[in-house]
C-alpha positions as CSV (number, residue, x, y, z in Angstrom):
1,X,-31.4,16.7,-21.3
2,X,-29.3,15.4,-18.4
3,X,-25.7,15.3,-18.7
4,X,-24.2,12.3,-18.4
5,X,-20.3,11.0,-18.2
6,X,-20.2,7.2,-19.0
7,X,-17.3,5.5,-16.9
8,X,-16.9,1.7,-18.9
9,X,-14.4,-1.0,-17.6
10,X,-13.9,-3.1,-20.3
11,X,-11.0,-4.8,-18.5
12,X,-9.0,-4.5,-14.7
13,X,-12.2,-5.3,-12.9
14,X,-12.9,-9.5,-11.2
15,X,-8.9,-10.1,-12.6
16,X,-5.6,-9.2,-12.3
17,X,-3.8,-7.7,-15.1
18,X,-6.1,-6.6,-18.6
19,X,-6.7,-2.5,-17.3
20,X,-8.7,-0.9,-19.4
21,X,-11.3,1.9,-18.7
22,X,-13.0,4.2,-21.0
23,X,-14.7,7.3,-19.9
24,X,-17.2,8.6,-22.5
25,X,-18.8,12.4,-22.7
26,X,-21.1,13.8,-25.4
27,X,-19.2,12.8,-28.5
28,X,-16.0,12.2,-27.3
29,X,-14.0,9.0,-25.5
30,X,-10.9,8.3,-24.2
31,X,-9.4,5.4,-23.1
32,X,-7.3,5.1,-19.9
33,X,-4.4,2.1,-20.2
34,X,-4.3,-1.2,-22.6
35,X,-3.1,-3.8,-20.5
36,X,-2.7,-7.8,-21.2
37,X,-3.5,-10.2,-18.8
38,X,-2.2,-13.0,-17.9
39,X,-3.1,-16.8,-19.3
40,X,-4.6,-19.1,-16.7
41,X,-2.8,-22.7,-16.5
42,X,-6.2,-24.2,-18.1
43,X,-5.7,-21.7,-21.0
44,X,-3.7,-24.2,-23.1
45,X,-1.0,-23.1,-25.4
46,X,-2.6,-19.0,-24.7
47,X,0.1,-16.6,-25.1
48,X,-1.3,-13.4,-24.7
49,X,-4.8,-12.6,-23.2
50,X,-6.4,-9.5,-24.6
51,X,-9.4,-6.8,-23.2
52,X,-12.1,-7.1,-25.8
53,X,-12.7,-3.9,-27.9
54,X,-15.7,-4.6,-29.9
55,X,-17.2,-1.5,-28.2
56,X,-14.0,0.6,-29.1
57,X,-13.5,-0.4,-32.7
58,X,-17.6,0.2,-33.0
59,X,-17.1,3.7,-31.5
60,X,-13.6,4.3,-33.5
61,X,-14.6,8.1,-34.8
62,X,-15.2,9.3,-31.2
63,X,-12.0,8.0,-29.7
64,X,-9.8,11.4,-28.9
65,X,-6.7,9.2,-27.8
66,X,-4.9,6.7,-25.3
67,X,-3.7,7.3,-21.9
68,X,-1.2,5.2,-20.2
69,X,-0.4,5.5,-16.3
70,X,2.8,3.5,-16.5
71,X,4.8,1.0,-18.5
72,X,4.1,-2.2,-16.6
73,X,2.4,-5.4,-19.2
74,X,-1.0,-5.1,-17.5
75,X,-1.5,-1.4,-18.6
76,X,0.8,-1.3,-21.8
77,X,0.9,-5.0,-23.3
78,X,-2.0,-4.2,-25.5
79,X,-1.1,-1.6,-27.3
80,X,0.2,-3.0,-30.6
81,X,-3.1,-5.0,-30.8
82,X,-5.2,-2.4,-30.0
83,X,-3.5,0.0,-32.7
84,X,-3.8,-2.5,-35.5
85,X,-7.6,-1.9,-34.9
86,X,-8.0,1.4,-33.8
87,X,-6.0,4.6,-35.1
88,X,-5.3,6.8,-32.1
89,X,-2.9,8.9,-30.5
90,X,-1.4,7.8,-27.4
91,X,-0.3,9.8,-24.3
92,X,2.2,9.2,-21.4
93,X,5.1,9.6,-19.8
94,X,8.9,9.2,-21.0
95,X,9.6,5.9,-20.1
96,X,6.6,4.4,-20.9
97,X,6.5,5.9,-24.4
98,X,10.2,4.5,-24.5
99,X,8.9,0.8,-23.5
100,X,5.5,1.4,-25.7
101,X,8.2,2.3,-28.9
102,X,10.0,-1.1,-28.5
103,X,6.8,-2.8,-28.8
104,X,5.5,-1.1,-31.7
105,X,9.0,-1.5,-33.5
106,X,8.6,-5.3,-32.9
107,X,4.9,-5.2,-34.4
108,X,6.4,-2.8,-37.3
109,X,4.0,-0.6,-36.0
110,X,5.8,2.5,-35.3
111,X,6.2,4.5,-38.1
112,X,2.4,5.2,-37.8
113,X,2.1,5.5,-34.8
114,X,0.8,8.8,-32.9
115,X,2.8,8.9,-29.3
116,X,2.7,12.1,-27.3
117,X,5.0,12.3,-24.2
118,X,3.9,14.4,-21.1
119,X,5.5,14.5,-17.5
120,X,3.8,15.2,-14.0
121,X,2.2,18.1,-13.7
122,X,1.0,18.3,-17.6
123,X,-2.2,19.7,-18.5
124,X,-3.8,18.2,-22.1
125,X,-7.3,18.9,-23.2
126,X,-8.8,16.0,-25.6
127,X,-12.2,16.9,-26.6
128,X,-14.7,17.5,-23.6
129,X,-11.8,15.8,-21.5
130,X,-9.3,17.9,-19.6
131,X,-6.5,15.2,-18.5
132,X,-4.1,16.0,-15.9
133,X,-1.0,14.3,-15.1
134,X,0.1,13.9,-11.5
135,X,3.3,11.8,-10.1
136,X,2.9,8.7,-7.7
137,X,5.2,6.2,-6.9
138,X,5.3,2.7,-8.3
139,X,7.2,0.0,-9.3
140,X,8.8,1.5,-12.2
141,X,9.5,5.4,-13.1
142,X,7.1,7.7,-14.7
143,X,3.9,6.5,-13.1
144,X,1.4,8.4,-13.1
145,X,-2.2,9.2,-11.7
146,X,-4.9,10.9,-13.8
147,X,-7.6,13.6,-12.9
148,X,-9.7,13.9,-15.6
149,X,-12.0,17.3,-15.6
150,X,-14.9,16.6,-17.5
151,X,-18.3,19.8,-18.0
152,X,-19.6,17.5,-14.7
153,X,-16.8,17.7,-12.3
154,X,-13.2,16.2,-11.8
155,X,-12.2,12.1,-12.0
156,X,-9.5,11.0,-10.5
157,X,-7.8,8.3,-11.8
158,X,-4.9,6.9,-9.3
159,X,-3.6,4.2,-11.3
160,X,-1.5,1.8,-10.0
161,X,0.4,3.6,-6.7
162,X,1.9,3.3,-3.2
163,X,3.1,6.2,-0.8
164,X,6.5,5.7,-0.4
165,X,7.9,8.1,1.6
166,X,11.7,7.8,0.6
167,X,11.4,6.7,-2.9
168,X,14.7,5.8,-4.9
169,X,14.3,8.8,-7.5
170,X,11.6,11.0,-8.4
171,X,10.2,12.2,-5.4
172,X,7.1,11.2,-2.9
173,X,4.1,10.9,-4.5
174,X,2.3,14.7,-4.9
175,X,-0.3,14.1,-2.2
176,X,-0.1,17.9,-2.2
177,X,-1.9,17.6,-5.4
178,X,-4.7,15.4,-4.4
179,X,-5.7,17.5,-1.0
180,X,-6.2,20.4,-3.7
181,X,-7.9,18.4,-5.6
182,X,-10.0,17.2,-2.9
183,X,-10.4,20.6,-1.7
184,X,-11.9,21.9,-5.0
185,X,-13.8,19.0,-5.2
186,X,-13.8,15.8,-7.0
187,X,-16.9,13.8,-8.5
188,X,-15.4,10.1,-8.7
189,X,-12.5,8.4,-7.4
190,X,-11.1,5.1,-9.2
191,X,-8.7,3.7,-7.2
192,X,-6.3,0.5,-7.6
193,X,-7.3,-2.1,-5.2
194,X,-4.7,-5.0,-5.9
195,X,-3.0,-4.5,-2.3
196,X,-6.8,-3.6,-0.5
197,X,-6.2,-7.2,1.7
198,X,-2.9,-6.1,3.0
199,X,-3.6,-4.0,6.5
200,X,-0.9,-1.2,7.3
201,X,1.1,0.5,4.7
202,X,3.0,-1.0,1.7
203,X,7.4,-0.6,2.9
204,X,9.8,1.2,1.1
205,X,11.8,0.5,-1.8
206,X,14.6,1.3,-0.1
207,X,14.4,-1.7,2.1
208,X,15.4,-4.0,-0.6
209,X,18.6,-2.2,-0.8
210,X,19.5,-3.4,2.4
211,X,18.4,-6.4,2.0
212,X,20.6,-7.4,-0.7
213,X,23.8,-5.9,1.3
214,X,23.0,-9.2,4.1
215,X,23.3,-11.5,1.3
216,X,25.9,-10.0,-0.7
217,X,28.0,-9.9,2.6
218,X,30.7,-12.7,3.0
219,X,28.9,-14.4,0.3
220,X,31.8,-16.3,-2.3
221,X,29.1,-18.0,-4.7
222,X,28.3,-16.6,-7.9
223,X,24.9,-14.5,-7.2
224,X,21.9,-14.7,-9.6
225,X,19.0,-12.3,-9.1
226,X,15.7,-12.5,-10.8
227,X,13.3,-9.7,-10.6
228,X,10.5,-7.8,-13.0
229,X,12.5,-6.4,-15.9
230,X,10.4,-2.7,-15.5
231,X,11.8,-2.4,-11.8
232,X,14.1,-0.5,-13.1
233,X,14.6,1.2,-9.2
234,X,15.1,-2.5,-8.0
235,X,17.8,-3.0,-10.8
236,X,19.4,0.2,-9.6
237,X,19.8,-1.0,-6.3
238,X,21.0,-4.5,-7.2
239,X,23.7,-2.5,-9.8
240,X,24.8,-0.3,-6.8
241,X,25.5,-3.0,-4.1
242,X,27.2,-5.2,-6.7
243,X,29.6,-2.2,-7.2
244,X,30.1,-2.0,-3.5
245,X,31.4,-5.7,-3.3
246,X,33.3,-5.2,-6.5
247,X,31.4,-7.7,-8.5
248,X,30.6,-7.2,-12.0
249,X,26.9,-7.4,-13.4
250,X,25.6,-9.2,-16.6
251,X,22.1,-9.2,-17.9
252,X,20.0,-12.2,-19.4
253,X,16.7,-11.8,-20.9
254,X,15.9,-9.4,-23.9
255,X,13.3,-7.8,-21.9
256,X,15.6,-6.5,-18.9
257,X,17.9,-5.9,-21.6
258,X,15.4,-3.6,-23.5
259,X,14.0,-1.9,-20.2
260,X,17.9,-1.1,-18.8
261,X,19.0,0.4,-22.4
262,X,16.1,2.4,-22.6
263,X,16.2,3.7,-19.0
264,X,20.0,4.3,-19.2
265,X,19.5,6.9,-22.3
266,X,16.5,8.8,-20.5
267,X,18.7,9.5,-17.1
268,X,16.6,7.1,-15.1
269,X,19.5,5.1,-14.1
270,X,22.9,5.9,-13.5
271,X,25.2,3.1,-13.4
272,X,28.8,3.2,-12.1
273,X,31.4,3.3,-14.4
274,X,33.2,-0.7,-15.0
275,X,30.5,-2.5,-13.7
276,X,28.5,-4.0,-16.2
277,X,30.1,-7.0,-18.2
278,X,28.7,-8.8,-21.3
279,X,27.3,-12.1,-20.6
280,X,29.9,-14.0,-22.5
281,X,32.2,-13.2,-19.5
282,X,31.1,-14.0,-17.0
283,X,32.7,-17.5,-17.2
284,X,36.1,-16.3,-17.3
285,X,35.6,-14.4,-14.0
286,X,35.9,-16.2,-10.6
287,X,32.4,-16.7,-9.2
288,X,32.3,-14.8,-6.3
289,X,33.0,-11.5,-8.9
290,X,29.7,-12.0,-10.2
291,X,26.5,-11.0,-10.8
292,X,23.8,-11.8,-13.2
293,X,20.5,-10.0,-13.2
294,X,18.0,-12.3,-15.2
295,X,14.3,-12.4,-16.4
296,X,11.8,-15.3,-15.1
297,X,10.5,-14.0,-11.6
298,X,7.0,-15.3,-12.4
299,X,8.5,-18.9,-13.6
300,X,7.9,-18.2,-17.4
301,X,8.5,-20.8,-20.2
302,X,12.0,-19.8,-22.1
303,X,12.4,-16.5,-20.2
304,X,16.6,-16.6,-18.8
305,X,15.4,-17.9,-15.4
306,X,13.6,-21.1,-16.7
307,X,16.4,-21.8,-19.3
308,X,18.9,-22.0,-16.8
309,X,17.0,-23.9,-14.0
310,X,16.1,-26.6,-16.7
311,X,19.7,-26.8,-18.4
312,X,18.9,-25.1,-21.7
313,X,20.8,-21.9,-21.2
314,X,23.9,-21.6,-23.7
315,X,25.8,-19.5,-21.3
316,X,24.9,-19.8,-17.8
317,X,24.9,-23.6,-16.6
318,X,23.4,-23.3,-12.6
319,X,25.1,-25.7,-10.2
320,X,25.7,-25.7,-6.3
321,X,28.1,-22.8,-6.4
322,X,25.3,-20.7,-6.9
323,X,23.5,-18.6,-4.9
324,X,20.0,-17.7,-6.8
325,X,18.0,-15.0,-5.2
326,X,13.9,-14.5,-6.3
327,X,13.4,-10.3,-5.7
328,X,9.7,-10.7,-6.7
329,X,6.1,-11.7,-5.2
330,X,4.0,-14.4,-7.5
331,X,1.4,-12.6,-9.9
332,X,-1.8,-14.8,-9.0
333,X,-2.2,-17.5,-11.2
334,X,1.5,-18.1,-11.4
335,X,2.6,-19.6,-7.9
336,X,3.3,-23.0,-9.7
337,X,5.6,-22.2,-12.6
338,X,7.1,-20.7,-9.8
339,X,7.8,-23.5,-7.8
340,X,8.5,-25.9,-10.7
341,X,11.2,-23.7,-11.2
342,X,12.6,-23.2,-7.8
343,X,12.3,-27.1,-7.1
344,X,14.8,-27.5,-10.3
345,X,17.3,-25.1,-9.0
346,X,17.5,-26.9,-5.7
347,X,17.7,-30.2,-7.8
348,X,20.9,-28.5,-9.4
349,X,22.5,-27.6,-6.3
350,X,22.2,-24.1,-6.1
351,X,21.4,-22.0,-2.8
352,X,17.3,-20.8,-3.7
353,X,16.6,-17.7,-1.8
354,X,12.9,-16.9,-1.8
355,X,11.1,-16.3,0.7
356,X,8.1,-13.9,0.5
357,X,9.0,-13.2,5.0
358,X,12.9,-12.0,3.2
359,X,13.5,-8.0,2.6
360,X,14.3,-9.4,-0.8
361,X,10.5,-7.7,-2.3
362,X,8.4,-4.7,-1.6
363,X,4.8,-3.9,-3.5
364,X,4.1,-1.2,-5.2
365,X,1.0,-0.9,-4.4
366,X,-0.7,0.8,-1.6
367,X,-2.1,-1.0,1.8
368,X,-5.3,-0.5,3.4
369,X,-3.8,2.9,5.6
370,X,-2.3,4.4,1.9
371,X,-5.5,3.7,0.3
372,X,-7.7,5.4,3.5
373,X,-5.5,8.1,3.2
374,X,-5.7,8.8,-0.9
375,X,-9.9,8.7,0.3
376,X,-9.3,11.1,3.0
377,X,-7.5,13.7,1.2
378,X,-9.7,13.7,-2.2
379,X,-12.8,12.7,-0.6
380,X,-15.0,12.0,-3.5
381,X,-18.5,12.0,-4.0
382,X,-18.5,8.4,-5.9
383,X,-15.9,6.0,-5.5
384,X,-15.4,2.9,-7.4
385,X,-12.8,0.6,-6.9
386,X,-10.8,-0.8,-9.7
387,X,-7.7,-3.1,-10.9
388,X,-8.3,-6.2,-8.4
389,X,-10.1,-9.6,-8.5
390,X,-14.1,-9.3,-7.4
391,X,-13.2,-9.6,-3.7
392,X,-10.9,-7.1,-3.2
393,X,-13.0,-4.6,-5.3
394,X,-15.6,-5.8,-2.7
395,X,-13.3,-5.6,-0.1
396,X,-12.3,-2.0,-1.0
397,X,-15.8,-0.6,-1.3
398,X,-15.9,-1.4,2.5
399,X,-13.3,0.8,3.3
400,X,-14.4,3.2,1.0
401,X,-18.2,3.7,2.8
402,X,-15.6,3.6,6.1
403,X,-14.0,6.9,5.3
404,X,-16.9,8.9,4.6
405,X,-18.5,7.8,1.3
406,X,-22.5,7.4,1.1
407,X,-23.1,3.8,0.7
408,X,-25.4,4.6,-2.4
409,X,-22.6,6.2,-3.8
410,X,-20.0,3.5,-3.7
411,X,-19.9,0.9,-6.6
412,X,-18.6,-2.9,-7.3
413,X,-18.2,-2.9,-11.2
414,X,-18.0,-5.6,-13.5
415,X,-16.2,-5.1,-16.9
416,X,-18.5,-4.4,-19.6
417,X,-20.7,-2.8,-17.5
418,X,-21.9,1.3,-18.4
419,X,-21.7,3.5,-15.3
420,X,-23.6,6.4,-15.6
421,X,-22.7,9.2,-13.8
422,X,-24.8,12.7,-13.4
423,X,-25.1,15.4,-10.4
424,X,-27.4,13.2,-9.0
425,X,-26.6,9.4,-8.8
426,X,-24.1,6.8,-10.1
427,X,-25.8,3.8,-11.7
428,X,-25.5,0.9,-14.3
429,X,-28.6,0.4,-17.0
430,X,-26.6,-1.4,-19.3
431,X,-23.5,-3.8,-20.8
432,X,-20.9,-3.5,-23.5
433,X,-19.4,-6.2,-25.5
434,X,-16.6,-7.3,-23.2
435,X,-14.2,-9.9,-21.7
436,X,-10.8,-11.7,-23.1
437,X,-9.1,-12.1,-26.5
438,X,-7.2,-15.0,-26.7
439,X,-3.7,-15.4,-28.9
440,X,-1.6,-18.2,-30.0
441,X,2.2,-17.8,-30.5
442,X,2.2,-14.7,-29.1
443,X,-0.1,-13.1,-32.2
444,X,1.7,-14.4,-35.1
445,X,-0.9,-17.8,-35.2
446,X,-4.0,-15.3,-34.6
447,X,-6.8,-15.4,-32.3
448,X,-8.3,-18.9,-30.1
449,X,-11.8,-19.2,-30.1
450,X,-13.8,-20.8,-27.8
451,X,-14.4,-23.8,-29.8
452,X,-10.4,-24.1,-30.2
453,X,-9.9,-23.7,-26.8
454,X,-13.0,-26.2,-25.6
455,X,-11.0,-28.9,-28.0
456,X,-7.4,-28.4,-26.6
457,X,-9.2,-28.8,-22.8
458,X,-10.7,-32.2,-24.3
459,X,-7.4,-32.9,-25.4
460,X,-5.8,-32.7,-22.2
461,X,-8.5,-34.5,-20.2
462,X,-9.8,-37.2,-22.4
463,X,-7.3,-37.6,-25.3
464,X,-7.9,-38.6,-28.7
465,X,-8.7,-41.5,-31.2
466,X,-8.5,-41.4,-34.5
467,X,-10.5,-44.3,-36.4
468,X,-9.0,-45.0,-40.1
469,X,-11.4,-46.5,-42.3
470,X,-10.5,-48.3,-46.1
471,X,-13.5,-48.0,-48.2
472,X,-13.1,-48.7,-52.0
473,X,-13.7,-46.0,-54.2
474,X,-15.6,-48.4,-56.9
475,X,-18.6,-49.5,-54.8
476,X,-17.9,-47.8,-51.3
477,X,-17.5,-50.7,-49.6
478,X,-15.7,-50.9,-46.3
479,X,-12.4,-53.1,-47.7
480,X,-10.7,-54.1,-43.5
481,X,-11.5,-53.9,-40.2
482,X,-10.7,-50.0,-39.1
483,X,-7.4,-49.2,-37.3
484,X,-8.0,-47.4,-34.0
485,X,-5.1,-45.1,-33.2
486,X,-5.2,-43.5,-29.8
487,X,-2.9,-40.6,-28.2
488,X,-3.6,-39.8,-24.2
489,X,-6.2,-41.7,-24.0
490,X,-4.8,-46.0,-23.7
491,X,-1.9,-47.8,-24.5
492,X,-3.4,-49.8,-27.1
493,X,-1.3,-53.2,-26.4
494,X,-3.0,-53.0,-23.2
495,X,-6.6,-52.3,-24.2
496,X,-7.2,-54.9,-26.8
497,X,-10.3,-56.2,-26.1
498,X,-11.7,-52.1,-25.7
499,X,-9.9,-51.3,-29.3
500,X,-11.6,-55.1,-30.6
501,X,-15.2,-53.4,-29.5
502,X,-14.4,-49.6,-30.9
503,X,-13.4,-51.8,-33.9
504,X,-16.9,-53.8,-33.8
505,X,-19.1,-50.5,-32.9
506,X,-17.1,-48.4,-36.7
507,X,-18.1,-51.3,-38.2
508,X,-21.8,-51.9,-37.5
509,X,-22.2,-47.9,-37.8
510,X,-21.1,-48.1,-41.6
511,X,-23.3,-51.2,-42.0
512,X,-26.2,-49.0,-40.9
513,X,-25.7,-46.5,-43.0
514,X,-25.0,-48.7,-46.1
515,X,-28.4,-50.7,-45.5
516,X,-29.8,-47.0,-45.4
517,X,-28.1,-46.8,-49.0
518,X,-26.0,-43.4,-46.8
519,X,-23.0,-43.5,-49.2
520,X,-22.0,-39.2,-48.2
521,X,-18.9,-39.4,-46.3
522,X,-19.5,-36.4,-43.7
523,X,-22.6,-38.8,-43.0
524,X,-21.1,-42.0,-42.7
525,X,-18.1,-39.8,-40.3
526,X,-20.4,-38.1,-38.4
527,X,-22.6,-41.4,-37.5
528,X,-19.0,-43.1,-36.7
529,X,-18.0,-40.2,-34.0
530,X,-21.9,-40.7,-32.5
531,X,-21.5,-44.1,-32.3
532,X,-18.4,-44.5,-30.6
533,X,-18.7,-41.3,-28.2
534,X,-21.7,-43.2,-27.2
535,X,-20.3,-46.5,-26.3
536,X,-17.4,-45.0,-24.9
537,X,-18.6,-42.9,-22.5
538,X,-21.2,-45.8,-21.5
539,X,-18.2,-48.1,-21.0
540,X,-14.9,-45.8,-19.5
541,X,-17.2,-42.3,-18.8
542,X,-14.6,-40.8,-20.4
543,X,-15.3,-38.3,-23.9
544,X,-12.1,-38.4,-26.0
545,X,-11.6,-36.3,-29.2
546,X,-12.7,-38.6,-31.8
547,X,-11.6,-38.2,-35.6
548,X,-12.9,-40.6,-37.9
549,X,-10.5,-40.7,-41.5
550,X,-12.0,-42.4,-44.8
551,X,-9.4,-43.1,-46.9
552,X,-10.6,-44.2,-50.4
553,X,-8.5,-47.2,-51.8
């Protein structure tokens, strides 16, 4: 029998944000992040967007445990809906088991939960898996790449990374590592591709530094920065060169809140001594003493940002003497939350500094020359590019045959689809259950099926009508005329002679169904809805959610 290692996306791959691979040997699986993604503006009233795990819960026995590379939402967001299902252990780093404890403590999931911290450098078996930790730099401490030794040969696994050659803490990335890896030889390479359109290399963090001393300098407004809350390298840097120009800091947003706490205890950051301030005093300072570091980069609804740009903030009240300053690139998807928000802090006055051109934002993800580089120095047999919409994985498999890989032996995955690896060839023969679980209220109103989600889009487009109909409850008689109630669809004192003929068409439809002796009330409903969908899309083209009421008198 051949050996086989199955390699299954089952989200990361066509999208931003929803990472989630599973790699599958003889009995055994493990799973390699459990990342949300992110809700698309169509996706009405969708909170939380979820990997599908029919395939995981089916296989739940074989599951030896799962890996996280780092602590950012699209690897970790998952993870309290994936453990309500599943029962497995979970392995990572420090910080990311920190920021994956908060969320199971919210989900009152922690107590029975299985976490396992490792650091760079950490050697784990589970099952026929042999997973190896190795440190990259990213965005946020305690990222990690994976190589994953398997009976066929070694995977490497680079998560999300950058080369960043004078890091804020932590080191360089061990590229040392991956030449000795390459060296010994290395069967597949799965490699992030989020940054694959950018040419060149990806700056330093360092940069930003510097970037907020030139706006700090001479400056006598209050100063607001928004960035990602897990940045915790950026928040360093904004801490430090507050200190310099003797202004105090205050935070705003639970999650910054949560991610500074966390990273204070485990040494991550070291903040200087009379710095920070509570939020309630900030007011009694003189403006140009403060800082506040605030959530809502990305624009979201009710995060600090938002709150204070459309006046509901109980604290912070934004006005010309402000100077607000955006330390953060748009997640796709989310460019015009953004800008709703930036237009309503220029309406109140305040200085907006945003511009993508500023030193104000770095990525931490690698260019085209870091990404040619990671090929060159593990130089694997198969590559397959992952974490990036379709293009970009397309994109990145062109580089990839550049630097030296067969073309046969490159690969544009989908999600869902089974890669089967051996000696010989890399190929797909077949599909898993896959693609996006949708939640309402952030979980606590349960999961939005299509048909839900289909209504709430007719909604929005077309509106709805609802027809109330008097029938008597002796001889089912219609008793009036029907009232036509409409919301988002017309103004009904300015339609009256469309509501007169919606009217007219209820009407006739019951009188059908009565000379047909049709007395059932689902009938009489459903032949009501026909009717008028009919004559209203033959008259306006328009399909409006209609809801026909009987009410019995």
């Amino acid at each position: 029998m051949v050996q086989k290692l199955k390699i299954i996306p089952l989200g990361g791959l066509g999208e931003i944000g929803k990472n989630m691979t599973a790699f599958e040997y003889g009995s055994d699986i493990i799973v390699v992040d459990c990342g949300m993604g992110f809700p698309d503006e169509d996706m009405y009233g969708i909170d939380v967007v979820l990997p599908d795990i029919s395939y995981l819960k089916l296989n739940a026995s074989r599951i030896r445990g799962i890996i996280l590379t780092h602590g950012h939402e699209d690897h970790i967001g998952a993870v309290p809906y994936v453990l309500k299902e599943l029962d497995v252990p979970i392995y990572t780093t420090p910080l990311t088991a920190a920021l994956v404890e908060l969320k199971l403590e919210e989900h009152d999931l922690l107590r029975n939960s299985q976490i396992f911290t490792k650091k760079a450098g950490d050697v784990f078996r589970l099952g026929y898996f042999s997973v190896e930790f190795i440190h990259v730099n990213h965005s946020i401490p305690d990222s990690v790449a994976l190589a994953i030794k398997t009976p066929l040969g070694t995977v490497v696994h680079t998560g999300d990374f950058k080369i960043d050659v004078t890091p804020i803490s932590g080191g360089m990335i061990d590229l040392t590592r991956f030449g000795e890896l390459g060296n010994a030889g290395v069967l597949a390479l799965l490699m992030d591709s989020t940054n694959v359109e950018k040419p060149g290399h990806s700056d330093s963090e360092r940069k930003v530094g510097a970037g907020f001393e030139k706006l700090f300098i001479g400056c006598k407004k209050r100063i607001i920065i928004t960035t990602f809350a897990s940045n915790v390298h950026r928040l360093q840097q904004i801490i430090n060169v507050a200190a310099k120009f003797k202004r105090k800091v205050a935070i705003t947003g639970r999650s910054m809140e949560n991610v500074l706490r966390v990273a204070m205890v485990l040494g991550y950051m070291d903040i200087p001594e009379n710095v920070m301030v509570d939020l309630d005093q900030v007011n009694k300072l003189p403006r140009e003493q403060v800082v506040i570091l605030s959530t809502g980069s990305q624009g979201e609804a009710m995060s600090a940002l938002y709150r204070m740009a459309f006046s509901e903030h109980k604290q912070i009240r934004v006005d010309g003497e402000d100077r607000v300053i955006i330390s953060a690139s748009a997640i796709p998807g989310n460019e015009n939350t953004i800008s709703r928000v930036i237009d309503e802090l220029f309406h109140k006055g305040a200085e907006v500094i945003y511009d993508r051109h500023t030193d104000l934002h770095v990525s931490g993800h690698a260019s085209q020359e870091e990404q040619k580089m990671m090929l060159a120095l593990i130089r694997p047999k198969y590559f397959i590019p992952v974490h990036g919409e379709y293009r970009m994985l397309v994109k990145h498999a062109q580089i990839g045959k550049e630097m030296g890989v067969a073309p046969q032996n490159v690969l544009v995955a989908e999600n869902g689809d089974v890669i089967e690896i051996t000696k010989k060839s890399m190929k797909v023969e077949e599909t898993v259950t896959t693609g996006a679980v949708l939640l309402d209220g952030s979980g606590g109103l349960g999961e939005v099926g299509s048909v839900v989600l289909r209504d709430r889009h007719k909604l929005a487009e077309d509106g709805m009508i609802v027809v109330v109909m008097p029938f008597s409850s002796y001889d089912h008689r219609l008793m009036a005329e029907p009232e036509i109630i409409t919301r988002g669809f017309v103004y009904v004192k300015e339609a009256e002679e469309l509501m007169a003929e919606l009217k007219r068409v209820a009407v006739e439809s019951v009188d059908a169904c009565q000379a047909r002796h049709i007395y059932d009330w689902t009938t009489v409903k459903s032949r009501v809805k026909s009717d008028l969908a009919g004559y209203l899309y033959k008259t306006t083209r328009r399909s409006p959610m209609i809801l026909p009421v009987i009410s019995e008198i």
